[in-house]
C-alpha positions in Angstrom: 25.7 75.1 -62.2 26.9 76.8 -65.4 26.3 80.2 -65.8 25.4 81.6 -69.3 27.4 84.4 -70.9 27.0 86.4 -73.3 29.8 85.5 -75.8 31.3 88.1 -77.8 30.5 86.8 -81.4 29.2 88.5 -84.4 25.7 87.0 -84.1 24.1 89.9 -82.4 22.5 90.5 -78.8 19.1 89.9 -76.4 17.0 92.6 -77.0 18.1 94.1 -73.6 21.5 94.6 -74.8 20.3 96.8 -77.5 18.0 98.7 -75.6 20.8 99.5 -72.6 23.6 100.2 -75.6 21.2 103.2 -77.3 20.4 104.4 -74.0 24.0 104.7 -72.8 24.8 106.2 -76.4 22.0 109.0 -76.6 23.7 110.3 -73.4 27.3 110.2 -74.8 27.0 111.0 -78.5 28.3 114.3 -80.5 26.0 116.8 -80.9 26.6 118.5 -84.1 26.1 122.4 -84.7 22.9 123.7 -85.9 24.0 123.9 -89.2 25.5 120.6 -89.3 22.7 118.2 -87.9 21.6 116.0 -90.4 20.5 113.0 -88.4 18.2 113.9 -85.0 18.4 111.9 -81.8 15.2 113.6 -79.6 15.1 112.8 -76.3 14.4 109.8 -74.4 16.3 110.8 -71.5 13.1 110.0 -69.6 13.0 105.9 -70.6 14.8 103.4 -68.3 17.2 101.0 -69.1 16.4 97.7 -68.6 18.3 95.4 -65.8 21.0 93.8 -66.9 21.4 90.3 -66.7 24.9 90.0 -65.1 28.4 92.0 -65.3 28.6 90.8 -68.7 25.5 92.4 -69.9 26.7 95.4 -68.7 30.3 95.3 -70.1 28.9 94.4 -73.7 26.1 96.8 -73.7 28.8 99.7 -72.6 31.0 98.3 -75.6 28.4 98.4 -78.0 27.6 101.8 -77.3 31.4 103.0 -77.4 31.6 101.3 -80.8 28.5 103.1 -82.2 29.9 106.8 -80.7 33.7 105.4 -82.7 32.1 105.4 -85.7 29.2 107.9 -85.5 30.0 109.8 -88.4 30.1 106.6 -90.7 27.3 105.4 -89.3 25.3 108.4 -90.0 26.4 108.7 -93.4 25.6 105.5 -94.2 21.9 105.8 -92.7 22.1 109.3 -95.3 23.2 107.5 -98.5 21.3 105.1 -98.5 17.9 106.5 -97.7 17.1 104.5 -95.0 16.9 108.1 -92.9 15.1 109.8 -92.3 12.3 107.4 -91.8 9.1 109.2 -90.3 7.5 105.7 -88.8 10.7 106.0 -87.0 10.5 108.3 -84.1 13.7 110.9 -83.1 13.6 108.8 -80.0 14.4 105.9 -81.8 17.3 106.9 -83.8 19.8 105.7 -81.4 18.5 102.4 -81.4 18.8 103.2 -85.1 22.3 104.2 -85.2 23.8 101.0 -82.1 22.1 98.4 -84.1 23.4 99.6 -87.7 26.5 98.9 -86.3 26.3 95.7 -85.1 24.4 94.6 -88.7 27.7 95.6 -89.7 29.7 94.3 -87.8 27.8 91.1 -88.8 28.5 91.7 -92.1 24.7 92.4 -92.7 23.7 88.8 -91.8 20.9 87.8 -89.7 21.0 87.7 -85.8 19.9 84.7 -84.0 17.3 84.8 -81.4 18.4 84.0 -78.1 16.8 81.4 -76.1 14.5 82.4 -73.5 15.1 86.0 -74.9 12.5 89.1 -73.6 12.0 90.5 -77.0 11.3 94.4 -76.8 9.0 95.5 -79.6 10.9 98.7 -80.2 14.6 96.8 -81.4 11.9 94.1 -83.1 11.0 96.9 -85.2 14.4 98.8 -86.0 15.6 95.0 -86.8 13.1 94.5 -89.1 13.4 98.1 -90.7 17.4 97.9 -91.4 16.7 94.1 -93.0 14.3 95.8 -95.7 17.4 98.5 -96.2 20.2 95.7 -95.9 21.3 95.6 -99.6 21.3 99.4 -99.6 23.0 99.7 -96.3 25.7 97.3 -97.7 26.3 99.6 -100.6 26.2 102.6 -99.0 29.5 101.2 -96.8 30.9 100.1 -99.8 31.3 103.5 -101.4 32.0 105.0 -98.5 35.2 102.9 -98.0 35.8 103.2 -101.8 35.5 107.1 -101.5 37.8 107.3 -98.5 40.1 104.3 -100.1 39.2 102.3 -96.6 40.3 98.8 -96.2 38.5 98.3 -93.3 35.9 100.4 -90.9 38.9 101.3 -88.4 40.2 103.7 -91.1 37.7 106.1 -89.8 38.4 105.8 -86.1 39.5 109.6 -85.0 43.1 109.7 -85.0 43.1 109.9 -81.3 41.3 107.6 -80.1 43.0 105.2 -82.7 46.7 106.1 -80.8 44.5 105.5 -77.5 43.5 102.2 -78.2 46.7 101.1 -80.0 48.7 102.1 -76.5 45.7 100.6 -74.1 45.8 97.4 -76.5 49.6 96.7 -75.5 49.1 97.1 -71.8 48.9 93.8 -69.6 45.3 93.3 -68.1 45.4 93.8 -64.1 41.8 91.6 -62.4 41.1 91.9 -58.7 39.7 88.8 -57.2 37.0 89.1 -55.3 37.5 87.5 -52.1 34.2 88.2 -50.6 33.5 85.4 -53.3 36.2 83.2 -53.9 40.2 82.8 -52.6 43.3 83.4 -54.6 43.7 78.9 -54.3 40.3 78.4 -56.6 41.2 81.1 -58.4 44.7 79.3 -59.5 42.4 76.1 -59.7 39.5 76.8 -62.0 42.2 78.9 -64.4 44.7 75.8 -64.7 41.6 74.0 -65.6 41.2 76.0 -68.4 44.6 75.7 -69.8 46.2 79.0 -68.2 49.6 78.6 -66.6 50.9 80.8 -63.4 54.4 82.7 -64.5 56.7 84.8 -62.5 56.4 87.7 -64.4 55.1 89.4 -66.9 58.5 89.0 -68.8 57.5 85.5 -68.6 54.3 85.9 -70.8 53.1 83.5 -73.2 49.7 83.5 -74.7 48.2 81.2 -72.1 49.6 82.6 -69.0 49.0 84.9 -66.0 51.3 86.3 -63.3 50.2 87.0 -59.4 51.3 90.9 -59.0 54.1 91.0 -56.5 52.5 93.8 -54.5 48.8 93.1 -54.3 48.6 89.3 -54.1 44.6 89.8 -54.8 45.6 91.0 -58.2 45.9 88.8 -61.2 48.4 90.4 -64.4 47.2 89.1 -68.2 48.2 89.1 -71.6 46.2 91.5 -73.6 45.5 89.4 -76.2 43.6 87.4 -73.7 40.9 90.0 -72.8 38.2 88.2 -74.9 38.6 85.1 -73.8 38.7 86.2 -69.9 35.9 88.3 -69.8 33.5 85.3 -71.0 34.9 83.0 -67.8 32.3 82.5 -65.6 34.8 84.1 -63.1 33.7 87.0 -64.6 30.2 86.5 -65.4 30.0 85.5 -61.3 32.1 88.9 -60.3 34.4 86.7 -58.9 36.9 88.4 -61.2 36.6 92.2 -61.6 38.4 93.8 -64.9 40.9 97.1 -63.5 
């Protein structure tokens, strides 16, 4: 049968994902000085995350959060400019929920998300929703003169530097996947990937977009393009753990 992934489109997330993104996020965000904190995130260090669904749901909760801690400062003066915080129906606790899902709005270009089917929905990220669709127009402007202000084409400008060179050199780099053989064999690995259009290469040299290459060392190891990740990581190889991203 199957399986059901969680595709990477800009049409938002279950509830869950949400939920796990701004708990991963209030543990990893900058904490400004005292004399610099103009947006709180109080402490909900004691609330659990919820199970994720699959590998999937983990890797896409952990990227949402990442993304939200990129462009913290953005996100946080955009939340100031427009008024939409500080909200006091909206507890401290919250604000990370706050802050992950403002990004994604963005990210959707401040359209609506769809409702998954089946979906738990989580009354906490129904009310955050709700709260940044009665803001959206403001949100949007706020954005907008923050990229005129800083001359930004695009959100990336205000990436830090570093992590910008970071991702520009990790971008470049061929993706390495160990097959799980507790779960499958290197033969139906070759199988179900030919079935989807990818074709076995010597080397990496020998890279085209649709291609893949069995590392000469560690014949359980599987070498792809980079500009493939997206499209891997929704297989159900992966969504099974039958793959495993190095």
């Amino acid at each position: 049968e199957k399986r059901t992934v969680i595709q990477i489109e800009k049409n938002g997330y279950p509830d869950s994902i949400y939920i796990n993104a701004a708990k991963i996020f209030q543990g990893i965000h900058t904490e400004k000085s005292k004399d610099r904190i103009l947006v709180r995130y109080g402490d909900n260090s004691e609330s659990p995350m919820m199970a994720f669904k699959d590998e999937n749901s983990r890797r896409v909760s952990y990227e949402l959060a990442f993304n939200a801690l990129k462009y913290q400062d953005l996100l946080e003066e955009i939340l100031l400019d427009s008024n939409a915080y500080p909200c006091y129906s909206i507890p401290d606790e919250l604000t990370s929920l706050l802050v992950v899902m403002l990004y994604d709005l963005q990210d959707r270009k401040f359209q609506e998300r769809r409702i998954f089917a089946e979906e738990e929905l989580v009354a906490e990220v129904q009310e955050i929703g709700h709260y940044l669709y009665r803001y959206m127009t403001k949100l949007a402007a706020a954005l907008a003169r923050c990229r005129i202000k800083h001359d930004a084409l695009s959100i990336e400008y205000f990436v830090p530097e570093t992590i910008w060179k970071q991702e520009q050199r990790a971008s470049a780099l061929p993706l390495c996947v160990w097959i799980n053989t507790f779960k499958i064999s290197l033969e139906d690995v070759i199988r179900d990937l030919e079935m989807k259009g990818l074709a076995k290469v010597e080397s990496v040299s020998d890279f085209d977009h649709y291609t893949y290459a069995v590392d000469q060392h560690c014949h359980d190891v599987l070498v792809f393009p980079s500009s493939l990740k997206e499209e891997l990581l929704n297989l159900d190889l992966f969504a099974d753990c039958k793959l495993l991203l190095q």
